[in-house]
C-alpha positions in Angstrom: 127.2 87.8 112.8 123.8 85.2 112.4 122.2 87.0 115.6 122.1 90.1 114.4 120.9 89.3 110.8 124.2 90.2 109.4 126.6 87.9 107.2 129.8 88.9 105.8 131.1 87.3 102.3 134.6 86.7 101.5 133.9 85.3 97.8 134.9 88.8 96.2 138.1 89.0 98.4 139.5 86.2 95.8 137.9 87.4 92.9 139.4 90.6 93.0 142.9 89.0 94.3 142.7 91.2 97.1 145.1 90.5 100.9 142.7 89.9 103.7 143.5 91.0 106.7 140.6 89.8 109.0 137.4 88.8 109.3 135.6 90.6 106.5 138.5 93.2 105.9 140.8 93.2 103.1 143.4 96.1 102.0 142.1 97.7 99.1 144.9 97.7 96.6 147.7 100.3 98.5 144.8 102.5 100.5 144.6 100.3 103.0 140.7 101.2 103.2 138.5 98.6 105.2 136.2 96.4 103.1 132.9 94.8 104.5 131.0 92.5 101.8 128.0 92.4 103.1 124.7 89.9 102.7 121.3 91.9 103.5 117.9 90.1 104.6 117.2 87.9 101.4 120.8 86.9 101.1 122.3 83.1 101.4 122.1 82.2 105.0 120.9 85.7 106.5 119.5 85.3 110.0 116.5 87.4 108.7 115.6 85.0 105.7 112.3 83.8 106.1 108.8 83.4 103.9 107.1 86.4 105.3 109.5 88.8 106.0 108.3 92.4 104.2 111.0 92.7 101.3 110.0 96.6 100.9 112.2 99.0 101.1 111.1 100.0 104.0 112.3 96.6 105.8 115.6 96.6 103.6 117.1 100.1 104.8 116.1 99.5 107.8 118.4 96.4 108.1 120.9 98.4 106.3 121.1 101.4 108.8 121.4 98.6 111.7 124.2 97.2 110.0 125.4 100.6 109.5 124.9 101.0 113.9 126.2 97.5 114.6 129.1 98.3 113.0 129.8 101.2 113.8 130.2 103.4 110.7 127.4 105.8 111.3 129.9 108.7 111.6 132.6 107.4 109.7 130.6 108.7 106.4 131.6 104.7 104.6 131.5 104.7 100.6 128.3 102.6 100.1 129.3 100.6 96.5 126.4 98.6 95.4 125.4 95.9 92.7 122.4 94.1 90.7 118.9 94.9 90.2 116.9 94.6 93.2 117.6 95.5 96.6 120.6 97.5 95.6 118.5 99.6 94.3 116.7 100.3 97.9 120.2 101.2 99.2 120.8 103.3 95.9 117.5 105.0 97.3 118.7 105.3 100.8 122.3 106.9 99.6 120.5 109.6 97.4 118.3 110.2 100.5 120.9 110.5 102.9 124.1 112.1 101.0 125.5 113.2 104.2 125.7 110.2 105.8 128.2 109.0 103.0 131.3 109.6 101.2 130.6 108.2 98.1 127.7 105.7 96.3 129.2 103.8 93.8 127.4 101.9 91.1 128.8 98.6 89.5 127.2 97.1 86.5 124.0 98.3 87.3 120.7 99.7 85.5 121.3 103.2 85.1 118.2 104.6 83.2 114.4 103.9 83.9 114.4 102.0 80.4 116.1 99.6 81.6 114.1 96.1 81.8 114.7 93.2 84.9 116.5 90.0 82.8 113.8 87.6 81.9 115.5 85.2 84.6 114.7 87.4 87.2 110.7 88.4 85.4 109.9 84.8 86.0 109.9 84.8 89.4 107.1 86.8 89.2 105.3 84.8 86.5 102.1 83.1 88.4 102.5 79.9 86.5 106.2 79.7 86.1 107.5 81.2 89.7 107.1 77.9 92.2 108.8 76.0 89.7 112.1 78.4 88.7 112.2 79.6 92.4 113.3 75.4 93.5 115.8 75.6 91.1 119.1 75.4 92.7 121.6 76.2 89.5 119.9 79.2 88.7 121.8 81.9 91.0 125.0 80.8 89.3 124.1 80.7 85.9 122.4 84.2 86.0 125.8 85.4 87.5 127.5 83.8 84.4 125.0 84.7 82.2 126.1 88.3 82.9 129.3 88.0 82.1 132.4 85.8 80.0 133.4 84.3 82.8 132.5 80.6 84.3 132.3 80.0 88.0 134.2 77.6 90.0 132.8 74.5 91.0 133.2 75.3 94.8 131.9 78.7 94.2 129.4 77.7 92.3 128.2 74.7 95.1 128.3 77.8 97.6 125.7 79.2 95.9 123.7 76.1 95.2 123.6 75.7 98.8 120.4 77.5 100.5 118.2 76.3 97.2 119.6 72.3 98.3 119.2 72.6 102.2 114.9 74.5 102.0 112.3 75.3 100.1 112.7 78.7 101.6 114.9 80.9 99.8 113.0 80.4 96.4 109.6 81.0 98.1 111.1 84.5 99.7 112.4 85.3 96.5 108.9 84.9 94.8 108.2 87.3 97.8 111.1 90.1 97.5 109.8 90.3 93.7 106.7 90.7 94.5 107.0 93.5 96.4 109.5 95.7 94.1 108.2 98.4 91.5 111.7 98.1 89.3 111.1 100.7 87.4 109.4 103.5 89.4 112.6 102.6 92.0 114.9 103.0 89.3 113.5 106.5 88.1 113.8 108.0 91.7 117.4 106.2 92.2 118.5 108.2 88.9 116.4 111.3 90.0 118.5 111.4 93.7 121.7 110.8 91.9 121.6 113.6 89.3 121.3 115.7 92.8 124.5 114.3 94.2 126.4 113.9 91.4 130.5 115.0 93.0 129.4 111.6 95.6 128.2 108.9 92.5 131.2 106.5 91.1 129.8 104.8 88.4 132.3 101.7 87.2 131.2 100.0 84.0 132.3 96.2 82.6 131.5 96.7 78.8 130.6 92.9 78.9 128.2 92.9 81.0 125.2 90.7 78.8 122.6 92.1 81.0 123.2 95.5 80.7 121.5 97.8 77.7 
């Protein structure tokens, strides 16, 4: 839903082979469990993507918990399952801050120790020099998704992503902002600190070939 800064994606219904059964649902194997993928404020065609809006964390849960009201879920206690490196880790944050508010965090292919460095790709959007330049590249969102993994992207998929990097300047400029405003590691070591408190609600699911991942 644009006006209310929310989008929904579908692209992991297909790459998981999963039935969908409406918009943004899909059964979950046999559990029948409602799925919503869901794009937050720096995300593809986001209502709230703009230069200028305060990527903190902060800004970020609070678009999460109005997602969370829109929709809903408040007292339905949702497993939260998150992935990648930066605002993931915000909701990570919020989870371990809010354990009764969920049934379950769980972490996909994601940094799990403060050791753990940001790929270079992602470093160079906060490179002075280098940032305007990498951030108006439009192939770069797919190949650091391939670069992660063995496995190549469609072409549609792939032009999908291209998309918001072909249409405006924008998305690359915000990015150079939402980098700007992270502290990776000192986010990381209190995402790992609340976890160790909750440990009976953390899944962590691990892909061994994940290139990214130390």
């Amino acid at each position: 839903d644009r006006s209310r800064g929310i989008r929904i994606r579908f692209s992991w219904l297909w790459i998981l082979n999963l039935a969908p059964t409406g918009v943004g649902q899909c059964k979950v194997l046999e559990s029948r469990l409602g799925v919503l993928f869901l794009s937050l404020a720096d995300k593809n065609y986001s209502g709230l993507f703009r230069v200028g809006f305060s990527f903190t964390q902060e800004a970020i849960t609070e678009v999460f918990e109005k997602v969370l009201s829109s929709l809903e879920l408040e007292a339905r206690e949702p497993i939260v399952v998150t992935q990648g490196y930066i605002h993931n880790q915000y909701i990570n944050l919020w989870a371990t801050k809010n354990p009764d508010r969920i049934s379950k965090l769980v972490l996909l292919n994601q940094p799990l120790s403060p050791k753990s460095k940001l790929p270079f790709v992602l470093q160079q959007y906060r490179l002075p020099l280098v940032a305007p330049f990498v951030a108006q590249d439009a192939v770069r969102a797919e190949r650091f998704l391939e670069g992660g993994g063995p496995y190549q992207m469609t072409i549609d998929d792939a032009a999908r992503y291209r998309e918001p990097f072909l249409e405006s300047m924008m998305p690359g400029l915000g990015l150079i902002d939402a980098m700007k405003n992270i502290d990776f590691n000192a986010n990381l070591q209190q995402v790992v600190d609340g976890a160790a408190k909750m440990k009976d609600k953390v899944a962590i699911v691990w892909g061994s070939s994940d290139k990214y991942l130390d």
